[in-house]
LUMLUMDREN-2810 file (N, C-alpha, C; in Angstrom, 1 decimal):
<atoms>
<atom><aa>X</aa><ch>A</ch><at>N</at><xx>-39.4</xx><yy>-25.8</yy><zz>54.9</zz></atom>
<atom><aa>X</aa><ch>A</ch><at>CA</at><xx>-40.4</xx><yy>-24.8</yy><zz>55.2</zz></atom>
<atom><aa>X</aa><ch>A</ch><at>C</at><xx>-39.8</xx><yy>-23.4</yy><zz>55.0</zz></atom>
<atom><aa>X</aa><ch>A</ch><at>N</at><xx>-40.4</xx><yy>-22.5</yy><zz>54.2</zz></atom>
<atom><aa>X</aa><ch>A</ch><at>CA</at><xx>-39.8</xx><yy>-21.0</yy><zz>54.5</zz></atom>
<atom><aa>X</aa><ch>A</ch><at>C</at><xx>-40.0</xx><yy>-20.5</yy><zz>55.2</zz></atom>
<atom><aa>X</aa><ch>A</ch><at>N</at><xx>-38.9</xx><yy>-19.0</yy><zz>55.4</zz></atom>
<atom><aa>X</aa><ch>A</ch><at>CA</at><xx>-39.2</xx><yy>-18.3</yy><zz>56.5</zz></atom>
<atom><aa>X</aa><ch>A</ch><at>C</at><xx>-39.6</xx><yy>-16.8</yy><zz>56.2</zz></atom>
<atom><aa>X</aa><ch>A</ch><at>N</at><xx>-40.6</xx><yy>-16.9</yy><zz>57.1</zz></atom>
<atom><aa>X</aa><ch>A</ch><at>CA</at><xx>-41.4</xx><yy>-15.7</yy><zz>56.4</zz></atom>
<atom><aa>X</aa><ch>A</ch><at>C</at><xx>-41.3</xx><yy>-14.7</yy><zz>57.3</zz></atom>
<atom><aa>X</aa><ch>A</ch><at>N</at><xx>-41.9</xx><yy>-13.4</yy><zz>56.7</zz></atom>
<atom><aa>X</aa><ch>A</ch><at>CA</at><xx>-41.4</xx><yy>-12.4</yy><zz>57.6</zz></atom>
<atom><aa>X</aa><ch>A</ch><at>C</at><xx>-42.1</xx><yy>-12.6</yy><zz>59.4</zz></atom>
<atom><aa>X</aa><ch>A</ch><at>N</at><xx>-42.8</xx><yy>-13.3</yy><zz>59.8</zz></atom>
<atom><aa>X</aa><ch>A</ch><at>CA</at><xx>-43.3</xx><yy>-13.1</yy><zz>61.1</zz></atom>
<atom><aa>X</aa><ch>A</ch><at>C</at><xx>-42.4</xx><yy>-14.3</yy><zz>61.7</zz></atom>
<atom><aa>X</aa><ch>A</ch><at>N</at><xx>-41.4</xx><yy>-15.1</yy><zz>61.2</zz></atom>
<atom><aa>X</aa><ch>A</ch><at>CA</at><xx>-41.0</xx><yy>-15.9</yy><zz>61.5</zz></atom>
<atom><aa>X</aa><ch>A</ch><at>C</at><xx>-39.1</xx><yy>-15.3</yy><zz>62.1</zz></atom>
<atom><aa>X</aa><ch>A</ch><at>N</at><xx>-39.2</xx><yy>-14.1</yy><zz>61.8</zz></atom>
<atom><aa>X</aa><ch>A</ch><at>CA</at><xx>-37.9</xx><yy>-13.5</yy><zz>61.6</zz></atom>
<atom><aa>X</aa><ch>A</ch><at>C</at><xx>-38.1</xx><yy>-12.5</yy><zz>63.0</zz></atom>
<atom><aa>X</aa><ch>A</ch><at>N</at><xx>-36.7</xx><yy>-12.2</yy><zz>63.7</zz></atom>
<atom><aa>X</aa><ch>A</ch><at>CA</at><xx>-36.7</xx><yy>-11.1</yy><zz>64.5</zz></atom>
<atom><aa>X</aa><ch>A</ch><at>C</at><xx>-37.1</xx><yy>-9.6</yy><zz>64.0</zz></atom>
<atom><aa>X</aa><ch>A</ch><at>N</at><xx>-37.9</xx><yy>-9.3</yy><zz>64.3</zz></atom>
<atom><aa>X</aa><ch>A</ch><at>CA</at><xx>-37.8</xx><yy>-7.4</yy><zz>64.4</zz></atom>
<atom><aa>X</aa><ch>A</ch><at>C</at><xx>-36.1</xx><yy>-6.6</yy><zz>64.5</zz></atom>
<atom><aa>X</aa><ch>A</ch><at>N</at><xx>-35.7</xx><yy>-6.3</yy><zz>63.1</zz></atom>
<atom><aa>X</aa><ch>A</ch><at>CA</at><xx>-34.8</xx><yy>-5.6</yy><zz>63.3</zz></atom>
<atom><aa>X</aa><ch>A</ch><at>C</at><xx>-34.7</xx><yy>-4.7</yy><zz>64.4</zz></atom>
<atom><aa>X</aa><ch>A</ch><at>N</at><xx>-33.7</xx><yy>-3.7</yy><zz>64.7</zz></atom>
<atom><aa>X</aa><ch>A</ch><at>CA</at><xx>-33.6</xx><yy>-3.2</yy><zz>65.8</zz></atom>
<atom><aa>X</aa><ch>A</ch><at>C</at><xx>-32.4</xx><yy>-1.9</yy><zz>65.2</zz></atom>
<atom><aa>X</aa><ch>A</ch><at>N</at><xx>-32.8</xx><yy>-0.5</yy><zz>65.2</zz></atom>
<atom><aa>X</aa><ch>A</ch><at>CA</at><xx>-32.0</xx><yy>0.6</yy><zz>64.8</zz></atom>
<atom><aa>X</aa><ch>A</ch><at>C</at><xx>-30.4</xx><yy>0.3</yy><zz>65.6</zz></atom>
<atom><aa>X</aa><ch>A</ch><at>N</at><xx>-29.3</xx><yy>0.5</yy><zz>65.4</zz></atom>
<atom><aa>X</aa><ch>A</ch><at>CA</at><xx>-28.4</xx><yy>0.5</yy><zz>66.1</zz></atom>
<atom><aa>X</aa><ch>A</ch><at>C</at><xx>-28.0</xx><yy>1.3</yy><zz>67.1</zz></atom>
<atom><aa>X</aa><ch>A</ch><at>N</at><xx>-28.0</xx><yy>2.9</yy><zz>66.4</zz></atom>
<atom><aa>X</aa><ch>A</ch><at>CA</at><xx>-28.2</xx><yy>4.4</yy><zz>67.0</zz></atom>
<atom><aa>X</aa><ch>A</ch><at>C</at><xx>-29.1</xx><yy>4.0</yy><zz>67.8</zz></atom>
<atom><aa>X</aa><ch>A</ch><at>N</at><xx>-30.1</xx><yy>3.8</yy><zz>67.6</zz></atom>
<atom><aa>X</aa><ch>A</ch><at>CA</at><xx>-31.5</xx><yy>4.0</yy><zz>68.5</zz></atom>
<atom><aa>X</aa><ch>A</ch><at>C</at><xx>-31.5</xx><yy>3.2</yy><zz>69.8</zz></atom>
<atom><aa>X</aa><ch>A</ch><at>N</at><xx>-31.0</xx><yy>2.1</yy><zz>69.8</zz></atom>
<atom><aa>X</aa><ch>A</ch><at>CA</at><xx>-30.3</xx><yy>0.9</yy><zz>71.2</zz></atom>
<atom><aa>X</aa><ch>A</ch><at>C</at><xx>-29.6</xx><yy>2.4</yy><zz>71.6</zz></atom>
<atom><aa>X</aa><ch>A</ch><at>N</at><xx>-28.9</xx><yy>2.6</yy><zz>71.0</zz></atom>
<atom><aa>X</aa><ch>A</ch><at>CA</at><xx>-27.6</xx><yy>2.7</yy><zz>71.8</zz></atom>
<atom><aa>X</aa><ch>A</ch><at>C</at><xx>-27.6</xx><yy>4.5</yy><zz>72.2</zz></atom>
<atom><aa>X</aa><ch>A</ch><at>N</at><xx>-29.0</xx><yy>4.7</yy><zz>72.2</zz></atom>
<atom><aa>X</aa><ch>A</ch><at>CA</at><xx>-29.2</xx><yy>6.4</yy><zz>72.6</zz></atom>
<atom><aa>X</aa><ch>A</ch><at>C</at><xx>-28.4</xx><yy>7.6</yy><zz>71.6</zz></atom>
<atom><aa>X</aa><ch>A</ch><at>N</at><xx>-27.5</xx><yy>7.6</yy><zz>70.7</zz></atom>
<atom><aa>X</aa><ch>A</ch><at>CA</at><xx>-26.6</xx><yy>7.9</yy><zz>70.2</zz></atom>
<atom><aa>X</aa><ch>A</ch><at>C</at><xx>-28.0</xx><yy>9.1</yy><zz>69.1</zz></atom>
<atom><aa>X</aa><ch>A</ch><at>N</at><xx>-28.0</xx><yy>10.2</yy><zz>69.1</zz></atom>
<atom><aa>X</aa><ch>A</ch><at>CA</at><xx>-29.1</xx><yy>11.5</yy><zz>68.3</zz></atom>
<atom><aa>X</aa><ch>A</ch><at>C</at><xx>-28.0</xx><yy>11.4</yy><zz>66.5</zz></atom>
<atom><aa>X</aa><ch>A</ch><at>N</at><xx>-27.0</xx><yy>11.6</yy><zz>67.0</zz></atom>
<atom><aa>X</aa><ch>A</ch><at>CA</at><xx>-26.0</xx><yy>11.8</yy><zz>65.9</zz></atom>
<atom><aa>X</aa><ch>A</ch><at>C</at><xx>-25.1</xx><yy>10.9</yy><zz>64.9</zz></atom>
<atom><aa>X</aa><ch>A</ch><at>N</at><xx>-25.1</xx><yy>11.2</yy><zz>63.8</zz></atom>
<atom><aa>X</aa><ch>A</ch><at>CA</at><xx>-24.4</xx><yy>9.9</yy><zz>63.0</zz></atom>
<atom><aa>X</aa><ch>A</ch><at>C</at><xx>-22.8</xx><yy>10.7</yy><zz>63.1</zz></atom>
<atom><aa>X</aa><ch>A</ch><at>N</at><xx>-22.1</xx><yy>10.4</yy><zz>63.4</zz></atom>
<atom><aa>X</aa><ch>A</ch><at>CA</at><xx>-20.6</xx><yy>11.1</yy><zz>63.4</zz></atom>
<atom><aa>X</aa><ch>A</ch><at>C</at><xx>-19.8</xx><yy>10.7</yy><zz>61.7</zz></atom>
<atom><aa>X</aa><ch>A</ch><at>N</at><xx>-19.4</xx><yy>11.7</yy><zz>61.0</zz></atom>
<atom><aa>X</aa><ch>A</ch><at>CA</at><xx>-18.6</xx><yy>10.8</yy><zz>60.3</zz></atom>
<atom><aa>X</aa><ch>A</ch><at>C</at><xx>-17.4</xx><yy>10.6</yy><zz>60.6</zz></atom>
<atom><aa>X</aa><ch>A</ch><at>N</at><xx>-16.6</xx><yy>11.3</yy><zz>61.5</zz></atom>
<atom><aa>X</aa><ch>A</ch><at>CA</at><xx>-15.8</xx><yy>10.7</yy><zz>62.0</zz></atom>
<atom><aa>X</aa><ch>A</ch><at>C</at><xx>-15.3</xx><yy>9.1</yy><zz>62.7</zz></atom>
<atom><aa>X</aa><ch>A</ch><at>N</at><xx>-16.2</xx><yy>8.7</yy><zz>63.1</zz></atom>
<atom><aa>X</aa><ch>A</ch><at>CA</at><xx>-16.2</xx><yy>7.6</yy><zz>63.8</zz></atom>
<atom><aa>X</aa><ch>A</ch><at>C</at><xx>-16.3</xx><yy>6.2</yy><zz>62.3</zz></atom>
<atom><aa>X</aa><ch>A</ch><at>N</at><xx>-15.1</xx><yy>6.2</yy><zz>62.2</zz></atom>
<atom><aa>X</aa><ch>A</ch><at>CA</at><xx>-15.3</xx><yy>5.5</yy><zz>60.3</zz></atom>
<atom><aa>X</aa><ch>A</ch><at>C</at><xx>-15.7</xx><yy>3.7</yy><zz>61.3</zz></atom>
<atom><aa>X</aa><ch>A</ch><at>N</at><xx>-15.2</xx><yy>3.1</yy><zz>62.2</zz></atom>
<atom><aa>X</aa><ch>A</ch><at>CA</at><xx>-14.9</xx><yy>2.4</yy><zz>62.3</zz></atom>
<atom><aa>X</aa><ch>A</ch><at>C</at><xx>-16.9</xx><yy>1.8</yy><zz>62.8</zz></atom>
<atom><aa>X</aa><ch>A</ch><at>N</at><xx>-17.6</xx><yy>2.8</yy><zz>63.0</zz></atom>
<atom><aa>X</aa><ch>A</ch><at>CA</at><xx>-19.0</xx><yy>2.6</yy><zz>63.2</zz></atom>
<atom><aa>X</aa><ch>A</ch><at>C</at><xx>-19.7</xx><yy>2.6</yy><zz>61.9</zz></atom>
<atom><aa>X</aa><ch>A</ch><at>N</at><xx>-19.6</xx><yy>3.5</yy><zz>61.0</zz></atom>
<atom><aa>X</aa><ch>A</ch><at>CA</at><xx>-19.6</xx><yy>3.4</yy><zz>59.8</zz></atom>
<atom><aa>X</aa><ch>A</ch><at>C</at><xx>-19.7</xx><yy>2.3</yy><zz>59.1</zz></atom>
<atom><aa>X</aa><ch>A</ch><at>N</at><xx>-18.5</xx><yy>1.7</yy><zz>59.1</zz></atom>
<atom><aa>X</aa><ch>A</ch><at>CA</at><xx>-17.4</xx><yy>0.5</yy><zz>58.2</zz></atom>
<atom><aa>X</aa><ch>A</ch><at>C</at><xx>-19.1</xx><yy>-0.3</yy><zz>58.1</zz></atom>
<atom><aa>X</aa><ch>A</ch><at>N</at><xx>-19.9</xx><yy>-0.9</yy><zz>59.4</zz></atom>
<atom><aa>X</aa><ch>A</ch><at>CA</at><xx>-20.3</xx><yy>-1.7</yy><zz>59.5</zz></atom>
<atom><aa>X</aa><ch>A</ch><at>C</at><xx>-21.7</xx><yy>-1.3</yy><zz>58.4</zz></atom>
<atom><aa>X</aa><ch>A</ch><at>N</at><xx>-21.9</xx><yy>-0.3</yy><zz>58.3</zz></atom>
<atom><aa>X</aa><ch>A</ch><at>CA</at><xx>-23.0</xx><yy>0.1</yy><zz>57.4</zz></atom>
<atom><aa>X</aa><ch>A</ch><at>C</at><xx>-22.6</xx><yy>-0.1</yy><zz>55.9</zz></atom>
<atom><aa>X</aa><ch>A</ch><at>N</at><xx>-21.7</xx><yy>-0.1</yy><zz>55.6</zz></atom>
<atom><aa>X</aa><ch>A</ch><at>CA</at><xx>-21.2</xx><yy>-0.6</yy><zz>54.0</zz></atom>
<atom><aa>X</aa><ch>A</ch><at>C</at><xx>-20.6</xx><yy>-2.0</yy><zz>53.8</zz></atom>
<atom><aa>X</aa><ch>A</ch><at>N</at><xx>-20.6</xx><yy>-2.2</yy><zz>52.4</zz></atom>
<atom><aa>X</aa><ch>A</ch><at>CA</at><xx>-20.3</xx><yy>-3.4</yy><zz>51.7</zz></atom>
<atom><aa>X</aa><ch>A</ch><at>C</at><xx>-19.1</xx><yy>-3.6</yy><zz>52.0</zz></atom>
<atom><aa>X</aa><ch>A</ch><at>N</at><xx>-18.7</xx><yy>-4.6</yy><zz>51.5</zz></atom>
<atom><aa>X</aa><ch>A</ch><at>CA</at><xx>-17.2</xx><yy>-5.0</yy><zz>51.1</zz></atom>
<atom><aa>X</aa><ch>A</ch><at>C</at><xx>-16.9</xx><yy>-3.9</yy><zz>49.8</zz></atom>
<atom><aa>X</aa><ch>A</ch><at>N</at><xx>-17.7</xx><yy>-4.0</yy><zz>48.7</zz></atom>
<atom><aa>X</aa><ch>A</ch><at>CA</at><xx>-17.6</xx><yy>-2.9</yy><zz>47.6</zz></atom>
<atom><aa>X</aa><ch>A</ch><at>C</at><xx>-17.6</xx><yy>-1.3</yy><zz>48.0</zz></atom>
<atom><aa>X</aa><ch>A</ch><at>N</at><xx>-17.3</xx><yy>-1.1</yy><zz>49.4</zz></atom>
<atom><aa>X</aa><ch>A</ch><at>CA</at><xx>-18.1</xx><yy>0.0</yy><zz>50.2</zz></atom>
<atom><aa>X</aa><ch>A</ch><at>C</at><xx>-19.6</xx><yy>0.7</yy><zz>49.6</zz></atom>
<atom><aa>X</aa><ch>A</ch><at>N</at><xx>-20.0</xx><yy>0.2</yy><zz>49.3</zz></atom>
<atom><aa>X</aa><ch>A</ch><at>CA</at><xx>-21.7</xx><yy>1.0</yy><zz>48.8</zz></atom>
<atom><aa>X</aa><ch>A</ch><at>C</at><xx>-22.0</xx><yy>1.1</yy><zz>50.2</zz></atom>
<atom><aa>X</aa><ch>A</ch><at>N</at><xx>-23.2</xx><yy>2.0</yy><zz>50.2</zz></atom>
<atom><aa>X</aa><ch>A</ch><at>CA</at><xx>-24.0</xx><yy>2.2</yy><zz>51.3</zz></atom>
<atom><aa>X</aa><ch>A</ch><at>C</at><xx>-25.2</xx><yy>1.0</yy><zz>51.6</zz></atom>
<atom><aa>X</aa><ch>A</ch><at>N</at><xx>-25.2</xx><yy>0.2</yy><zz>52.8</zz></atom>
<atom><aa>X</aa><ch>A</ch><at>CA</at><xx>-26.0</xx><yy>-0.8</yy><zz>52.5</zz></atom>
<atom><aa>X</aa><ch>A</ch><at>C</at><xx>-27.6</xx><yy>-0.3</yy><zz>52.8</zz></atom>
<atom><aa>X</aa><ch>A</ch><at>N</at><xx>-28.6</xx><yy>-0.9</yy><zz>52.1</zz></atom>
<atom><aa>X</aa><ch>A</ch><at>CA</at><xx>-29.8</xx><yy>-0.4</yy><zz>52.6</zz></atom>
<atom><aa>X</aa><ch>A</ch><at>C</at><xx>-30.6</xx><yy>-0.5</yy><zz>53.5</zz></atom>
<atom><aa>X</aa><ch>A</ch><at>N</at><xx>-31.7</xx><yy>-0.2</yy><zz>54.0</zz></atom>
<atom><aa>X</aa><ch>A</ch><at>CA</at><xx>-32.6</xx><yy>0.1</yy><zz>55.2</zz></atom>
<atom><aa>X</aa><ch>A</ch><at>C</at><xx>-32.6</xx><yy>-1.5</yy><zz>55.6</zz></atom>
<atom><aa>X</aa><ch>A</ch><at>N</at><xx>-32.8</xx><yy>-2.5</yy><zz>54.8</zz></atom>
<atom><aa>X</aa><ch>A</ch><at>CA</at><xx>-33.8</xx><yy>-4.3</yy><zz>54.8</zz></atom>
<atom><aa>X</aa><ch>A</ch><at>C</at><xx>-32.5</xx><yy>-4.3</yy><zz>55.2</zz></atom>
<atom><aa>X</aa><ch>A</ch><at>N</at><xx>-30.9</xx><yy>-4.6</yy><zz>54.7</zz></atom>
<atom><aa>X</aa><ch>A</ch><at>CA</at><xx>-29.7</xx><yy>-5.2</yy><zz>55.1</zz></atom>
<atom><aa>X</aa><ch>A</ch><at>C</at><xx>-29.1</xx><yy>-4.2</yy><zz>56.8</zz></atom>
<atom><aa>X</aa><ch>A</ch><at>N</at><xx>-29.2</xx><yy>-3.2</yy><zz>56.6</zz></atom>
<atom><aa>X</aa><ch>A</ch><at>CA</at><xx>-28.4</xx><yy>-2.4</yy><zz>57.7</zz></atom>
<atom><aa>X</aa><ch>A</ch><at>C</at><xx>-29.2</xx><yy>-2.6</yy><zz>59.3</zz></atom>
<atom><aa>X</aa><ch>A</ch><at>N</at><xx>-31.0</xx><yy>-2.6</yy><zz>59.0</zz></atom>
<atom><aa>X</aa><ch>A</ch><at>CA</at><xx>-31.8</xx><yy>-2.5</yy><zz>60.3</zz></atom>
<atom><aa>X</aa><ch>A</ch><at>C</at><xx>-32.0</xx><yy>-0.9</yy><zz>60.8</zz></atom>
<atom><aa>X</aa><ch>A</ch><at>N</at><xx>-31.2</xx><yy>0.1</yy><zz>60.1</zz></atom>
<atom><aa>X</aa><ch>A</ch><at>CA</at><xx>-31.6</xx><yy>1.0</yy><zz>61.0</zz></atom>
<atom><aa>X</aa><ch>A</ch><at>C</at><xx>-32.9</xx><yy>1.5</yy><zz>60.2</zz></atom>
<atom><aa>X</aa><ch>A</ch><at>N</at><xx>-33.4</xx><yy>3.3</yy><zz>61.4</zz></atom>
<atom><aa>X</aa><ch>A</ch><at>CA</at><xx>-34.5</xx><yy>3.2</yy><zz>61.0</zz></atom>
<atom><aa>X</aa><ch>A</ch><at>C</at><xx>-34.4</xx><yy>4.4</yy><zz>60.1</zz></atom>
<atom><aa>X</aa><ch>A</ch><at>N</at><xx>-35.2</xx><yy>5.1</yy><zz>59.4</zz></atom>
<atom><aa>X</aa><ch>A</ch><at>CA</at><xx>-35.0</xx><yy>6.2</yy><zz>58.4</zz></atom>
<atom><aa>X</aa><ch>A</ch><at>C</at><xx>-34.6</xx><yy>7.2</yy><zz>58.9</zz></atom>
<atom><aa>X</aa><ch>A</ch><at>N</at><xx>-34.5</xx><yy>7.9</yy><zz>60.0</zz></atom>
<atom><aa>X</aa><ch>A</ch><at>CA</at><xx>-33.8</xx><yy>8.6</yy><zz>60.7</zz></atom>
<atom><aa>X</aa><ch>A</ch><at>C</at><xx>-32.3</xx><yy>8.7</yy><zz>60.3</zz></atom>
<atom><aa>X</aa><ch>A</ch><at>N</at><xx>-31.8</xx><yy>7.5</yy><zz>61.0</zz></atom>
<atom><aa>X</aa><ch>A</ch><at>CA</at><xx>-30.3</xx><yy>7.0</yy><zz>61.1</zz></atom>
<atom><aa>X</aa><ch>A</ch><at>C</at><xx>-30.2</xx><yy>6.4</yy><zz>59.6</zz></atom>
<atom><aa>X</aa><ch>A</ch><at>N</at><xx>-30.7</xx><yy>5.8</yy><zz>58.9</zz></atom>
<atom><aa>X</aa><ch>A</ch><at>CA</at><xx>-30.4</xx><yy>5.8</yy><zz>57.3</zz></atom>
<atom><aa>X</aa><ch>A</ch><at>C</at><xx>-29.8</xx><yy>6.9</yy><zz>56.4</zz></atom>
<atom><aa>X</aa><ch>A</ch><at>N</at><xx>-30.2</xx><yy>7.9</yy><zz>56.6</zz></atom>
<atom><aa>X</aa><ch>A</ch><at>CA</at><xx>-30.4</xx><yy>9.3</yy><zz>56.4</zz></atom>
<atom><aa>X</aa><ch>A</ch><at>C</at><xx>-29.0</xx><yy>9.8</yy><zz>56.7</zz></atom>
<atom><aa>X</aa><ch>A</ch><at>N</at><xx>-28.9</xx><yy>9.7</yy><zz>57.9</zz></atom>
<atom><aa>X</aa><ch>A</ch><at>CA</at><xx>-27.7</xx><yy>10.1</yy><zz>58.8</zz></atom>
<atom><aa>X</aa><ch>A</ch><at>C</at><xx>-26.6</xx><yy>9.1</yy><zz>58.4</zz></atom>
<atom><aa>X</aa><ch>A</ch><at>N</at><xx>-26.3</xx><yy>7.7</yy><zz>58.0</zz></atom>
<atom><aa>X</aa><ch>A</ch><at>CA</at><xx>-25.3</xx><yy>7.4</yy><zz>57.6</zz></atom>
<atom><aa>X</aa><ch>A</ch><at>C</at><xx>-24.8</xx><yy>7.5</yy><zz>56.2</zz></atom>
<atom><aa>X</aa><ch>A</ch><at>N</at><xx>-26.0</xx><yy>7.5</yy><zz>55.7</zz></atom>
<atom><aa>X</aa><ch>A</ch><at>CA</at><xx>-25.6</xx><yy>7.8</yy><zz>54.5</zz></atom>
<atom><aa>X</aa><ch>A</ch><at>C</at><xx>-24.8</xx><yy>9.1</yy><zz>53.9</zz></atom>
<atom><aa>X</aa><ch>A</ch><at>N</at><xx>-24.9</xx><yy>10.5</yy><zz>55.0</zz></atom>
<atom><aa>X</aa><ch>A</ch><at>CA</at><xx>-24.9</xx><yy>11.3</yy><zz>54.8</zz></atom>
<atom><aa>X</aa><ch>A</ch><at>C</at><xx>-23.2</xx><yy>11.8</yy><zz>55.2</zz></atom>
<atom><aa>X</aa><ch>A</ch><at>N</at><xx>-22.9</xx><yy>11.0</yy><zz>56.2</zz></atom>
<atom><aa>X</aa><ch>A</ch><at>CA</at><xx>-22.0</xx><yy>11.2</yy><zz>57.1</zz></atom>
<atom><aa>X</aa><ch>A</ch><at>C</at><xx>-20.9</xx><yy>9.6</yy><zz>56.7</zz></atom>
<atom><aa>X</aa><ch>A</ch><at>N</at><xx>-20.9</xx><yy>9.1</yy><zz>55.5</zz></atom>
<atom><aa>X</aa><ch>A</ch><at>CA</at><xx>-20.2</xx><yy>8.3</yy><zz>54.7</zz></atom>
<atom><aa>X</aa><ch>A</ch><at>C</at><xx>-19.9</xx><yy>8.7</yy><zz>53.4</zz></atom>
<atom><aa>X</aa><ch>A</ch><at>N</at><xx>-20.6</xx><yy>9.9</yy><zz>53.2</zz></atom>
<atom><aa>X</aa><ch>A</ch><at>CA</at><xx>-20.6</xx><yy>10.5</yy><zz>52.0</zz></atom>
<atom><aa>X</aa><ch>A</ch><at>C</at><xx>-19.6</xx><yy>11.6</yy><zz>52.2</zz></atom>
<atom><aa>X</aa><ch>A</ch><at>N</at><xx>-19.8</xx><yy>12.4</yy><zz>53.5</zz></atom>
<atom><aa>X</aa><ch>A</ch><at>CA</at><xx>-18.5</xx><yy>13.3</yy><zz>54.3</zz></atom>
<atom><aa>X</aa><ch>A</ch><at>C</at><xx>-17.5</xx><yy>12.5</yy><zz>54.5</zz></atom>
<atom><aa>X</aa><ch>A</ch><at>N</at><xx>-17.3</xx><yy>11.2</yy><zz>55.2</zz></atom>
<atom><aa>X</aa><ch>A</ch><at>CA</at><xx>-16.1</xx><yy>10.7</yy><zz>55.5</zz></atom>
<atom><aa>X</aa><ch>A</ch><at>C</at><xx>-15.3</xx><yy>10.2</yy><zz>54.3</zz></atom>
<atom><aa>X</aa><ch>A</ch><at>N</at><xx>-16.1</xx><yy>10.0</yy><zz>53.1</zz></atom>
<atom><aa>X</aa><ch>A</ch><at>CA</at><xx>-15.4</xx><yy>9.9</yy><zz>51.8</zz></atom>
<atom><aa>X</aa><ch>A</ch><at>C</at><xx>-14.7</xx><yy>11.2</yy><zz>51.3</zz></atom>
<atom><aa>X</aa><ch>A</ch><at>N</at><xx>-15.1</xx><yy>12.0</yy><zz>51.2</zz></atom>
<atom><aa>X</aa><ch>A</ch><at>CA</at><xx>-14.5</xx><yy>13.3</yy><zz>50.8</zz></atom>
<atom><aa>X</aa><ch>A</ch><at>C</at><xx>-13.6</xx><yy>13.7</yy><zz>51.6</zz></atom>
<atom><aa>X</aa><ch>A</ch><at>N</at><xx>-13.6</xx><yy>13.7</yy><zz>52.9</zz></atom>
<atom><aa>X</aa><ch>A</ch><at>CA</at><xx>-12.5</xx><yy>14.2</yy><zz>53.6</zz></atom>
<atom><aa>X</aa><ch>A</ch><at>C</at><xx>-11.4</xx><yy>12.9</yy><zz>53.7</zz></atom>
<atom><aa>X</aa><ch>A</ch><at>N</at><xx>-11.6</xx><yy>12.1</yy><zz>52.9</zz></atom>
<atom><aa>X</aa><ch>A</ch><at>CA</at><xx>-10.5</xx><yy>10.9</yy><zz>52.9</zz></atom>
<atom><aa>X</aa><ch>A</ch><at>C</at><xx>-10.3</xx><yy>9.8</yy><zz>54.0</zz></atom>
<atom><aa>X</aa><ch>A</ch><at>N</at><xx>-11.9</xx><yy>9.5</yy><zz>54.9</zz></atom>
<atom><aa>X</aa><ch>A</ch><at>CA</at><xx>-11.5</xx><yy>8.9</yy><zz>55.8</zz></atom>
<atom><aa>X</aa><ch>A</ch><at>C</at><xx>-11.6</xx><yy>7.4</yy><zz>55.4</zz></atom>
<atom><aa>X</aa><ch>A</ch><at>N</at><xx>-12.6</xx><yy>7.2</yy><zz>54.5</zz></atom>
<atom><aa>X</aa><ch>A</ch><at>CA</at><xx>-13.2</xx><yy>6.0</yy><zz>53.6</zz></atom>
<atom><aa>X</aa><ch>A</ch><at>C</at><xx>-13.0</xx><yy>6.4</yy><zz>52.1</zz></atom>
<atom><aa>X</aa><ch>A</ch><at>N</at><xx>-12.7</xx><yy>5.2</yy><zz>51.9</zz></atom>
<atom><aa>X</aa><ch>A</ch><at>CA</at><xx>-12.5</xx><yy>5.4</yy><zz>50.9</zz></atom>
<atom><aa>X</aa><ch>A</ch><at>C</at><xx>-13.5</xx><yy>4.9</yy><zz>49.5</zz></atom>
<atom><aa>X</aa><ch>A</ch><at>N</at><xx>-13.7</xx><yy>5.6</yy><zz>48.3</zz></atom>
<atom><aa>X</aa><ch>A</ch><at>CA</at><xx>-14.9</xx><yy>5.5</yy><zz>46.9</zz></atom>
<atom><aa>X</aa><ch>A</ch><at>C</at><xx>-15.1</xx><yy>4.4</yy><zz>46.7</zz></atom>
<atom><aa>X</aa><ch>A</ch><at>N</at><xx>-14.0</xx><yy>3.5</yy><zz>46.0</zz></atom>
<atom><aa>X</aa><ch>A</ch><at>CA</at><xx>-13.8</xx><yy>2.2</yy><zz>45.7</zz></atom>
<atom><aa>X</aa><ch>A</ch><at>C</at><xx>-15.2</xx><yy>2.0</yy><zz>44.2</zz></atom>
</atoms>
């Protein structure tokens, strides 16, 4: 039988549980979890968060790459 979308949990923003307004780029180790193994940026369907915080990690992975916290790959 497949599983279809009403069959599946309601993702859930991570920032947004967790009260958190700000994507830090400093914080690489909260980060880590939003990218690949290939480090790419993973997208909205894979990560759960909401366009807000999509926005915001992406943005603030993009800073922690340049300031050398993460790395291009």
């Amino acid at each position: 039988m497949p599983i279809t979308n009403k069959d599946r949990k309601p993702k859930s923003c991570h920032f947004c549980l967790n009260n958190k307004l700000i994507v830090d780029y400093k914080d690489v180790g909260t980060l880590r979890r939003f990218v690949s193994a290939q480090m790419k940026i993973a997208p909205r369907r894979r990560s759960g968060l909401c366009a807000l915080h999509q926005r915001g990690v992406a943005t603030a992975v993009k800073r922690a790459r340049q300031a050398s916290l993460m790395a291009f790959m």
